[in-house]
C-alpha positions in Angstrom: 0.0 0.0 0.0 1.1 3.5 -0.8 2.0 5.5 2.1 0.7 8.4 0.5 -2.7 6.7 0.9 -3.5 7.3 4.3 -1.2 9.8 5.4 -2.5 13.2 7.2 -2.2 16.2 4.8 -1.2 18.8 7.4 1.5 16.3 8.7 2.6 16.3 4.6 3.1 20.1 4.7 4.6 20.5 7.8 7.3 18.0 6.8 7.6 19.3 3.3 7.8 22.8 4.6 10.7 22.4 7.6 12.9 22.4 3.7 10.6 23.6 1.0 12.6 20.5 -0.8 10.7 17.5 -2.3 13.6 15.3 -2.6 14.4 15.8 1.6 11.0 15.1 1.9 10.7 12.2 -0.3 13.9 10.6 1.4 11.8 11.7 4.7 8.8 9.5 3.9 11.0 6.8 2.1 9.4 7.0 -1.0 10.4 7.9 -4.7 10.6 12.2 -5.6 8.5 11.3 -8.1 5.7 9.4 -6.2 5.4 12.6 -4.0 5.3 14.8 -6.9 2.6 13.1 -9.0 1.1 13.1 -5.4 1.5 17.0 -4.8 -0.1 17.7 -7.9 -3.1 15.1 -7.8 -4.0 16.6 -4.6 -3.6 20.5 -5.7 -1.0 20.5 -2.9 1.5 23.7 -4.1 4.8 23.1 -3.9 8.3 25.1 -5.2 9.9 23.9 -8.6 13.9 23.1 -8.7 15.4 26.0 -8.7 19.0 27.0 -10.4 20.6 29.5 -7.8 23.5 31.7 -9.2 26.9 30.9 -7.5 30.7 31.5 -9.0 30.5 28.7 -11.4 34.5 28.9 -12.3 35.3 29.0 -8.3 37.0 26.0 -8.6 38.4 26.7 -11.9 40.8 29.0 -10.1 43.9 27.7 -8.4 43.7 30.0 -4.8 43.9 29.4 -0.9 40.1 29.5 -1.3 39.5 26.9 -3.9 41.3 24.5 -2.6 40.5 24.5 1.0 36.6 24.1 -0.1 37.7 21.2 -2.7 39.4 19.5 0.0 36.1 20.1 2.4 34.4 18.6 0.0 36.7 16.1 -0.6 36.1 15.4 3.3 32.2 16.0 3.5 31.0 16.9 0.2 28.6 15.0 -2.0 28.2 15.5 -5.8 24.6 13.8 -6.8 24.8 10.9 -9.2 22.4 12.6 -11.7 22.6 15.8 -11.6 25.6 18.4 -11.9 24.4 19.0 -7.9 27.0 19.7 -4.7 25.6 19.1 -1.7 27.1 19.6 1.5 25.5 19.0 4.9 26.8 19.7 8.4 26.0 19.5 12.0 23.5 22.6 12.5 26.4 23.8 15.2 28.7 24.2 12.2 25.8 26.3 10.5 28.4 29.3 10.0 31.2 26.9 7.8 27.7 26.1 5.5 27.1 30.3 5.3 31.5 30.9 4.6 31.2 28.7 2.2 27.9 30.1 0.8 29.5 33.5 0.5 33.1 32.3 -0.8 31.3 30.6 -4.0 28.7 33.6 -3.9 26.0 31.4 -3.7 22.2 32.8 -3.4 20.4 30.1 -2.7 19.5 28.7 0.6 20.9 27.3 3.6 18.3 24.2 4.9 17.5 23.1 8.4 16.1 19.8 9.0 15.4 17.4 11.9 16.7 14.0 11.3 15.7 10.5 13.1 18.2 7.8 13.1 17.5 4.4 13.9 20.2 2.6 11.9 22.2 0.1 14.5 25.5 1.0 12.8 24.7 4.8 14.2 24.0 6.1 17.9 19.7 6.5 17.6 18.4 9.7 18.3 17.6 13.1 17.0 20.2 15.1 14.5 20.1 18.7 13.5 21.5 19.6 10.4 21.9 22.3 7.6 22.6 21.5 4.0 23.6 23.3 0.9 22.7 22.3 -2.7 24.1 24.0 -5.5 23.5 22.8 -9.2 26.4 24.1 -11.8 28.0 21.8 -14.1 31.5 23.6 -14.3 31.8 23.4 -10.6 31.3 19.4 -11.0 33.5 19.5 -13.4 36.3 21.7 -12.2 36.0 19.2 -9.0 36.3 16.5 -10.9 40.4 17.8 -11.0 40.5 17.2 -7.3 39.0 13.6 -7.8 35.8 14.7 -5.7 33.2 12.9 -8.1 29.5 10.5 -7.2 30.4 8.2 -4.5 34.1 8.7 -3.9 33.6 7.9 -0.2 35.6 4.1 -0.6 37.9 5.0 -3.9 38.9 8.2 -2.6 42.2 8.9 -4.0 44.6 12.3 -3.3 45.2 14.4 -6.3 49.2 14.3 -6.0 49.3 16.1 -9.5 48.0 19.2 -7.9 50.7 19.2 -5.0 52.5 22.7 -5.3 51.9 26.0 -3.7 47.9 25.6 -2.2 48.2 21.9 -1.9 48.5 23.0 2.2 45.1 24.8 2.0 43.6 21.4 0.5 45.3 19.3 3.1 43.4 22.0 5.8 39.9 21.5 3.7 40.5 17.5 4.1 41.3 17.8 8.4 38.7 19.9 8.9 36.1 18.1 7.1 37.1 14.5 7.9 39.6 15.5 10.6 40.3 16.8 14.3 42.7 17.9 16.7 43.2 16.0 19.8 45.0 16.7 23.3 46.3 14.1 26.0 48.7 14.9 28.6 49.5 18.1 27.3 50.5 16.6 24.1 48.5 17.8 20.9 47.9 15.5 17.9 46.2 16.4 14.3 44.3 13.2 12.7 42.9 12.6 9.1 40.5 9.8 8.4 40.1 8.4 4.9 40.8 6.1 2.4 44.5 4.8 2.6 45.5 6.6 -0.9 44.6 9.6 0.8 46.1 9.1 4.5 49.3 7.5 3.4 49.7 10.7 0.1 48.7 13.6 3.5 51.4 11.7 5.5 54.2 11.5 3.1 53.7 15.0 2.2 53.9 16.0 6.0 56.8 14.0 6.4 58.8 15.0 3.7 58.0 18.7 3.4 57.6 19.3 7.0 59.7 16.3 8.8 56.1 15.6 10.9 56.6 12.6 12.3 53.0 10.6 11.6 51.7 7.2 12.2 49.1 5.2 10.6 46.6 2.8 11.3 43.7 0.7 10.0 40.6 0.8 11.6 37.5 -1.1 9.6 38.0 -0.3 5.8 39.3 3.5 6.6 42.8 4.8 7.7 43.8 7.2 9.7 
């Protein structure tokens, strides 16, 4: 039976509403975008049309401290849609202000989007999340990312883009710690950790090791490395 079927109208709105986003809501309900859309519009229910907000499409085309520290974010904690020429990147809502730095770095005037997430997935810790998300559709900026190896699913093939180390490779390598990264203190000693894919651990610790002498260690935990 289709969800859609017996489901409270107001409850629809309110949900669709928190975003003003079909597909957040679609993925809400766990149904197909376009099984709530053909439902949206049987039931005169109004709702807003994809929209292409203006950004700095050659952003990334630019080699600057800039570019590559939001390349290497993404790298980190970016998504680029399977479909369509669509960045997303989503945050805890207490990193709000990164989502609006980057918003005005790539001079984006779209929207920033709050949403109330429930997790019940045993490989997470259940409860209630609160994030923010940015979308942004461009197809130069996907492909001008594409340089920096951040394409559709990287998350497990993940691999450094060593033939961009020069000059701003260190503002990538910030991008990447920051994103998938921390900084840790223990008896008033203070480490800086990277978790990835081992391409990309092993490339950030030779590079720290050979341009820096950083001592750094590595180790495997699950099907990452950090």
């Amino acid at each position: 039976m289709n969800i859609l079927e017996n489901i409270d109208h107001n409850y629809l709105l309110n949900l669709y509403q928190k975003t003003y986003n079909l597909s957040a809501t679609a993925k809400e309900l766990n149904i197909s975008l376009e099984t709530l859309r053909k439902f949206f519009i049987k039931n005169n229910i109004p709702y807003t049309k994809s929209i292409k907000y203006k950004c700095n499409d050659n952003f990334f085309a630019e080699d600057n401290e800039r570019s590559f520290y939001w390349a290497g974010f993404l790298a980190a904690d970016g998504n680029i849609d399977k479909v369509k020429p669509r960045v997303c990147l989503s945050l805890s809502s207490t990193d709000r202000n990164h989502l609006v730095k980057f918003a005005n770095d790539l001079k984006f005037e779209g929207k920033i989007f709050d949403v109330i997430r429930h997790d019940n997935r045993k490989e997470f810790i259940t409860g209630t999340y609160y994030n923010s998300y940015i979308k942004l559709t461009s197809k130069q900026i996907v492909k001008d990312l594409s340089r920096f190896n951040v394409i559709p699913t990287k998350s497990k093939i993940y691999k450094f883009p060593i033939e961009l180390i020069g000059n701003n490779i260190r503002h990538y390598i910030r991008g990447l710690i920051d994103g998938d990264g921390g900084i840790y203190c223990k008896n008033n000693c203070s480490e800086v950790g990277l978790c990835g894919t081992e391409h990309c651990v092993k490339t950030v610790s030779n590079i720290l090791k050979n341009e820096l002498g950083i001592k750094t260690t590595i180790r495997q935990r699950n099907d990452l490395f950090m």
